[in-house]
BAFIBA-588731 format. One record per atom (N, C-alpha, C): x, y, z. Coordinates in pm, whole numbers, plus 50000, padded with zeros to 5 digits. Example, Ala and Ser with C-alpha at 12.3 -4.5 7.8 and 13.67 -1.06 7.14 Angstrom:
% BAFIBA-588731
513194943150780;512304955050780;513204967050780;512854977550708;513674989450714;512905000350787;
This chain:
% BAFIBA-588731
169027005188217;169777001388335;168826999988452;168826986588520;167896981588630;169066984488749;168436987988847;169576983588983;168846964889035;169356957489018;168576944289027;169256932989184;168636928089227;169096922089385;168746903189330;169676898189351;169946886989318;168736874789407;168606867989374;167196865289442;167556849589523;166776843089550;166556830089617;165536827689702;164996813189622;163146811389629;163016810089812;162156820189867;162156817989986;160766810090039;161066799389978;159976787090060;160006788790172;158596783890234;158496781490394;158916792590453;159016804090431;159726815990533;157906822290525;158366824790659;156726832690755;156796840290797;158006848490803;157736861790935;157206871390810;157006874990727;156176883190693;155716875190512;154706886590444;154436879690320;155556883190195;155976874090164;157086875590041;156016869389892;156626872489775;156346871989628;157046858089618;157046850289522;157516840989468;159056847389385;160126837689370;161466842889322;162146830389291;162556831089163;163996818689139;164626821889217;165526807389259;166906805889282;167816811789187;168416822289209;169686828289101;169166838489049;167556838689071;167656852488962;167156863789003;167266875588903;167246890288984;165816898688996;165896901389098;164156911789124;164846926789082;164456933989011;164846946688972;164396952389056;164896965389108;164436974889246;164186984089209;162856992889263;162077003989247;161107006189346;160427016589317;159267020289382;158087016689370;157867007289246;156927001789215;156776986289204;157286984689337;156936969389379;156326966889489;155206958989459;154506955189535;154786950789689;153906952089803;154336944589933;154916935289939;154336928089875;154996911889869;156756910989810;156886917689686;158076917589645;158806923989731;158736937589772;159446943489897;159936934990020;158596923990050;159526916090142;160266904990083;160296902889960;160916894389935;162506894089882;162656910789825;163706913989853;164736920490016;163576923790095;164436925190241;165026909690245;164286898690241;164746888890272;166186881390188;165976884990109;167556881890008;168436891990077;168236908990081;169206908890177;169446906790346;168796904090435;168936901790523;169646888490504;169346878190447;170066864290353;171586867390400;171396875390301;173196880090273;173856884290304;173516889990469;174586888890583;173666883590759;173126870190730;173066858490780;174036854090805;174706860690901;176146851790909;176296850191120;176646839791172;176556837191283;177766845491399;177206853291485;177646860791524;178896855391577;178696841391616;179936835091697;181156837491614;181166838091476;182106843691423;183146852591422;182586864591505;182966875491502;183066882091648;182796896891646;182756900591807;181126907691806;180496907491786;178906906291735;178396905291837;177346909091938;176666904392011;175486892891967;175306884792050;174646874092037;173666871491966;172736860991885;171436861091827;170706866191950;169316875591932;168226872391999;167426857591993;166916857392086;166026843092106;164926841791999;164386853192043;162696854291899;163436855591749;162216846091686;162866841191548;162906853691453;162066865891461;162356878791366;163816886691476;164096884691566;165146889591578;166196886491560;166056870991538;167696860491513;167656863891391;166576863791311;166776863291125;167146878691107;166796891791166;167196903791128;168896906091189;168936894891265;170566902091394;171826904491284;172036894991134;173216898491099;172996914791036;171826917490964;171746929890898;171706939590976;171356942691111;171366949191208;172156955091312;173546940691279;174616942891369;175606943191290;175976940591132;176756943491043;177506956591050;178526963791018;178706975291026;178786973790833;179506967990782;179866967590619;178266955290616;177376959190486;176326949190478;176996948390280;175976935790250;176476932390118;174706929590096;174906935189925;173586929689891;173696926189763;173246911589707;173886907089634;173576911789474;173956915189399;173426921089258;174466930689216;173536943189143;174186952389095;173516960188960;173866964588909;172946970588775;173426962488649;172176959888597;171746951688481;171436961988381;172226963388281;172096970988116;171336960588033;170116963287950;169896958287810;169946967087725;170626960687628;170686971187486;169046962487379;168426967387404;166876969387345;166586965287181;167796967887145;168136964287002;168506950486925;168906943087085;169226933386990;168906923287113;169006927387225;168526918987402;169696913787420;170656920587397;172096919587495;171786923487618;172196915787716;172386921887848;173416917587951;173886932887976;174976930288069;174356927888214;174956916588298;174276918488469;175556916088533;175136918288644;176406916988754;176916901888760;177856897388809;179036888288811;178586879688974;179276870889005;179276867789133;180156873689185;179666877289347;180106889589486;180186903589419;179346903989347;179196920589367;178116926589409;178066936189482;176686942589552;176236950589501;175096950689532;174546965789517;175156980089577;176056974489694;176006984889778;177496992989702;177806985589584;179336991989494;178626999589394;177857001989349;176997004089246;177447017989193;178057026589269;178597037689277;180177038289222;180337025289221;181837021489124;181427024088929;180357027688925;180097029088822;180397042288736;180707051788852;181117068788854;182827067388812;183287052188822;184407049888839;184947053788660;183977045788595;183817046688431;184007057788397;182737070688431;182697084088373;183487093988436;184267093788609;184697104788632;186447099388716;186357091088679;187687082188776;188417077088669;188717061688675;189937054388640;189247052988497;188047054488433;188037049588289;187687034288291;187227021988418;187227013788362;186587005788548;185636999188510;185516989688653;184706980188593;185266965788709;184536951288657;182806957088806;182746943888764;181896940288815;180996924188846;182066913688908;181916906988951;182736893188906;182346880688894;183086870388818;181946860288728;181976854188685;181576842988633;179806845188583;179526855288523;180726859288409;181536870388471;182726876988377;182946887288416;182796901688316;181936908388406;181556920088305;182276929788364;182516937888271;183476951988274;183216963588192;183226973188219;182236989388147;183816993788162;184057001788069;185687008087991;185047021487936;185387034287970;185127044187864;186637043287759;186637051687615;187007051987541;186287070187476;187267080587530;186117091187511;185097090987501;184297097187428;183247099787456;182107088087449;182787069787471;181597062887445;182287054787568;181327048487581;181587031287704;181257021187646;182397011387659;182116997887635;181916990187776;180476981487707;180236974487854;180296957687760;181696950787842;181966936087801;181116930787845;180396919387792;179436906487952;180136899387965;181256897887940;182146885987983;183586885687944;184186893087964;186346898687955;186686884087942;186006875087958;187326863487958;187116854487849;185816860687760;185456852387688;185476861387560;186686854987455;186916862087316;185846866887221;184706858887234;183466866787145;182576870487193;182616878987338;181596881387441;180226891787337;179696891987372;178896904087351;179346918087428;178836929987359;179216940587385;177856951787381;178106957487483;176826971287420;177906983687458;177706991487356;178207005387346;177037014087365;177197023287411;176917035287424;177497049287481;177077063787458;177817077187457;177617075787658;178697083787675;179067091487831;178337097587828;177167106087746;175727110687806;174917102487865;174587089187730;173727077387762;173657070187935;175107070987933;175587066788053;174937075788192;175607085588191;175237094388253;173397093088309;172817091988201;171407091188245;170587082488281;171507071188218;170857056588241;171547056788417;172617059388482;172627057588625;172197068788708;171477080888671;170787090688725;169377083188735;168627078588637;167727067688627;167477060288744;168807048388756;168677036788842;168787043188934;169367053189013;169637058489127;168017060889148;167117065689093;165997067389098;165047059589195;165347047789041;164797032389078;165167033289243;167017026789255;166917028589445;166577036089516;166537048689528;165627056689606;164387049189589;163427053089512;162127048289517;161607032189595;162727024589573;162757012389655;162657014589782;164177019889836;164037025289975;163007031290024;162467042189953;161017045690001;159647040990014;159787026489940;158747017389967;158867010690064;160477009990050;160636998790164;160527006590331;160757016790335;160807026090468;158557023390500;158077021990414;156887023290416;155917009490434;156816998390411;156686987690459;157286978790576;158066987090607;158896979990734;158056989390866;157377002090822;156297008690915;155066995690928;154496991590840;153616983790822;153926967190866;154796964590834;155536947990846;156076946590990;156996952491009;158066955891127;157696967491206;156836966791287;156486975391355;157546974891491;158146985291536;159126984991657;160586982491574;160506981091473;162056975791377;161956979691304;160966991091253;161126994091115;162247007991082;162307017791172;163797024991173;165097018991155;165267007391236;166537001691221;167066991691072;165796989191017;165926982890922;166136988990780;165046999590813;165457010890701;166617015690684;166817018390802;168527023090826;169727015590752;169767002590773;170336992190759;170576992390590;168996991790548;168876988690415;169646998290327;169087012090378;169727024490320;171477023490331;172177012890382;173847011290379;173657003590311;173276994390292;173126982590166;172816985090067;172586999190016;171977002889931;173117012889859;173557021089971;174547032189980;173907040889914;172857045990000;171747057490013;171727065090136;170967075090153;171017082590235;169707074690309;169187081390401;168397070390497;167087082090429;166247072590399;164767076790386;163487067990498;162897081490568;162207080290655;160397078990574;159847068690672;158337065490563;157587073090533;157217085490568;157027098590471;157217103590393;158557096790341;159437099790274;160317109790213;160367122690318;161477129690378;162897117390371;163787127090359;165277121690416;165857127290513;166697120990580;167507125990705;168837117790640;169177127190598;170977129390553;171257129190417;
């Protein structure tokens, strides 16, 4: 289980150095990504709530171009980041990934499986859905489609594989708190901040101490 952020090739973008990325596809998140990838995932989410303040009751873009491109993630109160956790079953390279509009920041709907309702989707087209059945989970890649693939595994498996990814996001956040010191100097608290709701983490400071 990856926690993975949905990507889009950010040609021509300059305010800081980004990695190369398909259109559509997912950067897995951790602690062990490089500068470059780090900004290249801030930038998918900052992307993904790019939305024009006139919309709303939002205070205005700033004028300078790193403050117009950071203003939706900054002034958002709900942020969205686009992805979610990606399962491969290793055995055969089934893999379940997130759906379209689901975030990262639901990822915690996954507790929904082992200690709640017994059952949560996770996105559309495809649509995947994780079901416990005592002591095992079925994860569909696609409910709407009669011969989808399936990976099973035990409510332990489970259990550890999202103690795991939770990992993975922490460790992201803590790179990323450590690059927005370095990248975003004067913005790098607020961004961290930001990220850490998009994340639905506690806020990690670039020392990497937490505060909350």
């Amino acid at each position: 289980m990856q926690p993975v952020l949905e990507t889009g090739a950010p040609d021509g973008f300059g305010l800081w150095p980004v990695a190369e990325a398909e259109p559509f596809g997912y950067l897995p998140l951790s602690g062990e990504l490089s500068p470059a990838e780090v900004g290249t995932a801030v930038v998918c989410i900052v992307r993904c709530n790019d939305v024009d303040p006139e919309l709303d009751d939002r205070p205005p873009r700033p004028a300078d171009p790193l403050g117009s491109f950071l203003h939706g993630l900054l002034t958002f109160d709900t942020l969205f980041a686009a992805g979610g956790m990606r399962v491969t079953d290793r055995s055969d390279g089934t893999s379940f990934t997130p759906g379209c509009c689901n975030g990262l920041e639901d990822w915690r709907d996954w507790h929904q499986v082992l200690d709640g309702t017994g059952r949560a989707s996770f996105g559309h087209d495809p649509d995947p859905c994780a079901e416990r059945f005592g002591e095992s989970v079925r994860l569909t890649v696609d409910v709407e489609r009669s011969d989808s693939p399936v990976i099973e595994l035990s409510v332990t498996e489970l259990y550890e594989l999202l103690r795991g990814a939770e990992r993975d996001l922490r460790g992201f956040l803590a790179a990323a708190a450590d690059w927005g010191a370095r990248y975003l100097p004067g913005r790098s608290a607020s961004v961290t901040a930001a990220l850490a709701r998009a994340l639905a983490l506690p806020l990690i400071r670039p020392s990497g101490t937490t505060a909350g």
